[in-house]
Residue frames relative to the residue before (quaternion, step in Angstrom):
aa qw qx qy qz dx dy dz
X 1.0000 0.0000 0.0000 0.0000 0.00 0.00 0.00
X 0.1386 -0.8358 0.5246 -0.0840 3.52 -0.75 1.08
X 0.7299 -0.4328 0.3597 0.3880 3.70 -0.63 0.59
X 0.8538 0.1507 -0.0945 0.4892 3.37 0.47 -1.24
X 0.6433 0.2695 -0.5884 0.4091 3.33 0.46 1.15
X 0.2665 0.7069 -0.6002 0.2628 3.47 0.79 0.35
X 0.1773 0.6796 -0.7108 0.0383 4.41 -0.76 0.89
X 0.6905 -0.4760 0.4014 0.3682 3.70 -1.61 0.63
X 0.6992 -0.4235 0.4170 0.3974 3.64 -1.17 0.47
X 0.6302 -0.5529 0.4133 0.3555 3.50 -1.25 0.52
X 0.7178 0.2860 -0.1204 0.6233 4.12 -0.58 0.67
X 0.6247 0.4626 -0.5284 0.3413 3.25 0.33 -0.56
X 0.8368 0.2353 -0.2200 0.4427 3.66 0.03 -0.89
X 0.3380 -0.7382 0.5820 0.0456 3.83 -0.92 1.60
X 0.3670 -0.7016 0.4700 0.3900 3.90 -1.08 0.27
X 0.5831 -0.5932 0.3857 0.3991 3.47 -1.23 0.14
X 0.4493 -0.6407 0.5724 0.2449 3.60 -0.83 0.94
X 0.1720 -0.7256 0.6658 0.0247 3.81 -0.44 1.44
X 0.0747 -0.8543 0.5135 0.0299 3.04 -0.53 1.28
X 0.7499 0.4705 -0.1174 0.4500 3.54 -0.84 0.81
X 0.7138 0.3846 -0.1986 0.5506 3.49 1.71 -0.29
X 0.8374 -0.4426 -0.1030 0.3038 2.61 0.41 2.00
X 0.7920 -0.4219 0.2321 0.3754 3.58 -1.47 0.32
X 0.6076 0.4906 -0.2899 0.5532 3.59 1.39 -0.54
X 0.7121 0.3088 -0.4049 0.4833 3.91 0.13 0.25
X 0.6511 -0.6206 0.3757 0.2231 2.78 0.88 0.43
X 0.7703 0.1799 -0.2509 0.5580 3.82 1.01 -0.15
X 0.2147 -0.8238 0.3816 -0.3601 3.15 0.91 1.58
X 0.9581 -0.0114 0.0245 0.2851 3.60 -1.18 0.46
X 0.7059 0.2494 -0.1463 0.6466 3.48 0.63 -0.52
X 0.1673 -0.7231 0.6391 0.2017 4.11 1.79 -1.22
X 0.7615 -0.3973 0.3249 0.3958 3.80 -0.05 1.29
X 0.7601 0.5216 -0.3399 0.1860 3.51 0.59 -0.82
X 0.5392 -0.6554 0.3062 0.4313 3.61 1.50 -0.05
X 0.6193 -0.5913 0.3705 0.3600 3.35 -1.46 0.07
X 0.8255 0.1121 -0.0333 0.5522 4.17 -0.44 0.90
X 0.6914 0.5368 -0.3520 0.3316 3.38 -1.22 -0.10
X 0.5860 -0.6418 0.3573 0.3421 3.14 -1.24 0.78
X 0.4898 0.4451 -0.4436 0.6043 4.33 1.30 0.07
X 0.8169 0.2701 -0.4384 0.2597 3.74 0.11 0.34
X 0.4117 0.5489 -0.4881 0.5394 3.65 2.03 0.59
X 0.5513 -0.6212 0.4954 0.2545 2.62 -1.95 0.71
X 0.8543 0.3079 -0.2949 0.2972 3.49 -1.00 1.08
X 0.2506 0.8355 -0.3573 0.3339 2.34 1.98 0.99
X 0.0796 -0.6899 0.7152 -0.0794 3.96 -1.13 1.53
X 0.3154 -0.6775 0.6586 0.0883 2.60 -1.87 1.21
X 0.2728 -0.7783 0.4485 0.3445 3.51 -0.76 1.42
X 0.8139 -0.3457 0.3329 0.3274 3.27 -1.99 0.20
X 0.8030 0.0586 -0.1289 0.5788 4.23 -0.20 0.82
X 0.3623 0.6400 -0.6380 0.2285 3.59 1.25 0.08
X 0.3528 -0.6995 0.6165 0.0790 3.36 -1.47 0.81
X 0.5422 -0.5657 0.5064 0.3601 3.98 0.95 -0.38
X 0.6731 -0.4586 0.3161 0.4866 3.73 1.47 0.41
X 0.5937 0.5671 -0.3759 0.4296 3.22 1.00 -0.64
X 0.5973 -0.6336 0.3366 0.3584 4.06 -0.67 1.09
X 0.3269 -0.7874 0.3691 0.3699 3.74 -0.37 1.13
X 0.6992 -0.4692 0.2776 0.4624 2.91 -1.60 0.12
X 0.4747 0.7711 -0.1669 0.3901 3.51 1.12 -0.98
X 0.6183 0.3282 -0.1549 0.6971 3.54 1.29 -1.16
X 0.8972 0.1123 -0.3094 0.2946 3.86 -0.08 -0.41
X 0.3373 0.6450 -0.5450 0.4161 3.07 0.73 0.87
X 0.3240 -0.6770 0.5526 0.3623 3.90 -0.54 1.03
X 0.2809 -0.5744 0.7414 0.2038 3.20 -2.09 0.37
X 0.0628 0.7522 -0.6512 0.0787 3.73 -0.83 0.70
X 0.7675 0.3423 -0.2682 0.4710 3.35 -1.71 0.88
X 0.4135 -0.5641 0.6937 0.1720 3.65 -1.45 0.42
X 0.1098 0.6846 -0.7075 -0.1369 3.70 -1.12 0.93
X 0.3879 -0.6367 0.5880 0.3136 3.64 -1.42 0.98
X 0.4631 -0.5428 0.6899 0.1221 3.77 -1.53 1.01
X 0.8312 0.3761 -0.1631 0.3755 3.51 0.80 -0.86
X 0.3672 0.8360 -0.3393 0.2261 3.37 1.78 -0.22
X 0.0385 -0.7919 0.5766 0.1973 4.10 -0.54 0.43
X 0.4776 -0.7400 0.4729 0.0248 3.44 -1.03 1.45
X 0.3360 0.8573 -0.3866 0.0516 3.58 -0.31 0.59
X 0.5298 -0.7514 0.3249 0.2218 2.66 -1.15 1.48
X 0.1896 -0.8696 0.4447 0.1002 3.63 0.06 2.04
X 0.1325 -0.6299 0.7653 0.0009 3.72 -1.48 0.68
X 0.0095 -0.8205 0.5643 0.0909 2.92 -1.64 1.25
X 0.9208 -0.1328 0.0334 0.3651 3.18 -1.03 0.11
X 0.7322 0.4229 -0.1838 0.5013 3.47 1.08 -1.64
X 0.6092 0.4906 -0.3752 0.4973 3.48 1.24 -1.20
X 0.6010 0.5351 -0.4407 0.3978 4.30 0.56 -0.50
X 0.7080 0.5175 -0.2726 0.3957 3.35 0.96 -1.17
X 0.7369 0.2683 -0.2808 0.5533 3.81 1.63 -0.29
X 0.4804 0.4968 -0.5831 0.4270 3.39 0.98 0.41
X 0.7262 0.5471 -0.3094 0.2786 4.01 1.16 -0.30
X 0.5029 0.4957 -0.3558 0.6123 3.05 1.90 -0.32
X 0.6929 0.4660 -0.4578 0.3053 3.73 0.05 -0.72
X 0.7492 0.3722 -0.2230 0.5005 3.44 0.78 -1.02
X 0.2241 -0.6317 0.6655 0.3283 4.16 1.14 -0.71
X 0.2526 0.6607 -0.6268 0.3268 3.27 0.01 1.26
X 0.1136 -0.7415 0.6204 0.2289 3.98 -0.88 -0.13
X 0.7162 0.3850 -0.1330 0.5666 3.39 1.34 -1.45
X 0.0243 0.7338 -0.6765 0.0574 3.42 -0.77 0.91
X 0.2512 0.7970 -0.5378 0.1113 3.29 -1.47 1.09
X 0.7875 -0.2284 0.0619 0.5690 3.81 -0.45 0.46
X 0.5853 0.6490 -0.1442 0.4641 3.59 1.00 -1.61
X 0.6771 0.5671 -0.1723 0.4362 2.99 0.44 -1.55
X 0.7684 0.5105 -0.1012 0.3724 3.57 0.60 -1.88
X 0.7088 0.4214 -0.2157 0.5230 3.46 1.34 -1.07
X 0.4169 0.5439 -0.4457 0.5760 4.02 1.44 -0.60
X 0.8770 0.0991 -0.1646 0.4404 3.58 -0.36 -0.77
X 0.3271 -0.8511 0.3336 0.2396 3.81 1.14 1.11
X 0.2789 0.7303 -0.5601 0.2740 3.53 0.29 1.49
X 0.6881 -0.1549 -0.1551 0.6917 3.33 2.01 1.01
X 0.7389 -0.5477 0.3741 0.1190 2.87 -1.94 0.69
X 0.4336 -0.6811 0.3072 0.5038 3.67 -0.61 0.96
X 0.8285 0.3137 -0.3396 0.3160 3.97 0.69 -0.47
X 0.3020 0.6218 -0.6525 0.3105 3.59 1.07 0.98
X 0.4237 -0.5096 0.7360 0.1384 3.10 -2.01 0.41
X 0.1792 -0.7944 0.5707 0.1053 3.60 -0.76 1.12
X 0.0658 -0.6797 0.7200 0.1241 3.54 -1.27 0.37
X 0.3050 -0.6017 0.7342 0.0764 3.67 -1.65 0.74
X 0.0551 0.7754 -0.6290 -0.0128 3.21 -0.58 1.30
X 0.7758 -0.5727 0.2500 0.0880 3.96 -1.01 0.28
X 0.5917 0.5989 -0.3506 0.4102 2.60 2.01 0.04
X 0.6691 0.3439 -0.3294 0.5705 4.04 -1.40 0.81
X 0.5730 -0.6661 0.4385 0.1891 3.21 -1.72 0.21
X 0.1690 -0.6887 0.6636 0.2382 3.74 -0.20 0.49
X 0.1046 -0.8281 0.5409 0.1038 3.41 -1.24 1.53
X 0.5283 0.5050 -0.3212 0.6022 3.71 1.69 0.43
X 0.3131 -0.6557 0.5593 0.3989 2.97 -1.43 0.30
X 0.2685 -0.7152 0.6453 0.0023 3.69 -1.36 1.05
X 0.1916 -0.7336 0.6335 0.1540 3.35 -1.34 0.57
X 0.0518 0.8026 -0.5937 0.0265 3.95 -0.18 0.43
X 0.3730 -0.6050 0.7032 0.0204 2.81 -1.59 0.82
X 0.1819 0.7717 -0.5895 0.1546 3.65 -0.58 0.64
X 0.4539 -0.5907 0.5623 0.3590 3.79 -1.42 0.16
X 0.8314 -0.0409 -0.0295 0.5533 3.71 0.46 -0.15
X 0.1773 -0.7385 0.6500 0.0270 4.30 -1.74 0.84
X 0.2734 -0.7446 0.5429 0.2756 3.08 -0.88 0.43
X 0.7518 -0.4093 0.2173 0.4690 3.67 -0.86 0.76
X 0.5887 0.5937 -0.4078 0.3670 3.45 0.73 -1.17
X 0.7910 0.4910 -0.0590 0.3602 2.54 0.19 -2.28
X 0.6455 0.3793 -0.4067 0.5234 4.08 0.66 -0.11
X 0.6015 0.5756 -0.3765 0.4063 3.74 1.10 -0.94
X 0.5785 0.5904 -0.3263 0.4587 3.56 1.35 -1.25
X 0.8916 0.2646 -0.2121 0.3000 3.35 0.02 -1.61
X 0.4365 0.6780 -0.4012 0.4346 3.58 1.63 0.03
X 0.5204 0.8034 -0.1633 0.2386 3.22 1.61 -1.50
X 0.7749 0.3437 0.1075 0.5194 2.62 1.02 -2.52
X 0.5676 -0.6457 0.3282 0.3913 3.85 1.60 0.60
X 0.4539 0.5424 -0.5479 0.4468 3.56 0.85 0.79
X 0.4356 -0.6388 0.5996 0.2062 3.94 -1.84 -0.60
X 0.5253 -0.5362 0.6603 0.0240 3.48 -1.05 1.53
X 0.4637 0.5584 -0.6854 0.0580 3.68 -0.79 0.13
X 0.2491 -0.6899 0.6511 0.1952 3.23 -1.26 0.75
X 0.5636 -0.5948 0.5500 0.1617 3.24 -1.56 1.02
């Protein structure tokens, strides 16, 4: 066996269907593409979700509910979880800095302190936004609320 008699398995290789050169090959006249319609003009495109008339997907699929574009997301810690993020680490002062060093958020979240559980130390914290409770609590117990 030598390089140059080396050809592909039997069947495996198929000729190329010449389309369009004339009535004797047999794909002739119309060239596969049928009789009228816009798939048998040239420059014919199919748009993006076109479905053949048939109702896109896009249209029957309910839409439900109201999303806000403008909505600010935050990453929310409350009271009981502050009071053991201060013993684990022996921290008092806790604040954006603080949270990403010991990755219990991200440098571009936006924290909120929300009121639930007890806070059994006193804690300063720095945050972008408290809920009433939770500033009354930690103001309460002789720590500082600053918002960022």
């Amino acid at each position: 066996m030598n390089l140059h008699t080396l050809k592909p398995a039997e069947g495996a290789t198929h000729r190329e269907k010449r389309i369009g050169r004339g009535e004797g090959s047999g794909h002739g006249g119309t060239a596969t593409a049928g009789n009228k319609g816009a798939q048998s003009r040239a420059g014919y495109n199919v748009k993006r979700g076109h479905e053949g008339g048939q109702t896109p997907l896009q249209r029957r699929t309910p839409k439900r509910g109201f999303k806000n574009l403008n909505r600010i997301e935050f990453r929310v810690f409350n009271l009981s979880s502050l009071s053991d993020i201060s013993v684990k680490f022996k921290s008092t002062d806790i604040s954006l800095e603080f949270l990403v060093k010991n990755k219990l958020a991200g440098k571009n979240d936006k924290i909120k302190i929300l009121g639930h559980g007890e806070l059994n130390s006193v804690v300063n914290v720095k945050a972008h936004a408290y809920s009433e409770k939770a500033k009354q609590t930690i103001e309460a117990k002789g720590g500082k609320a600053e918002t960022i």
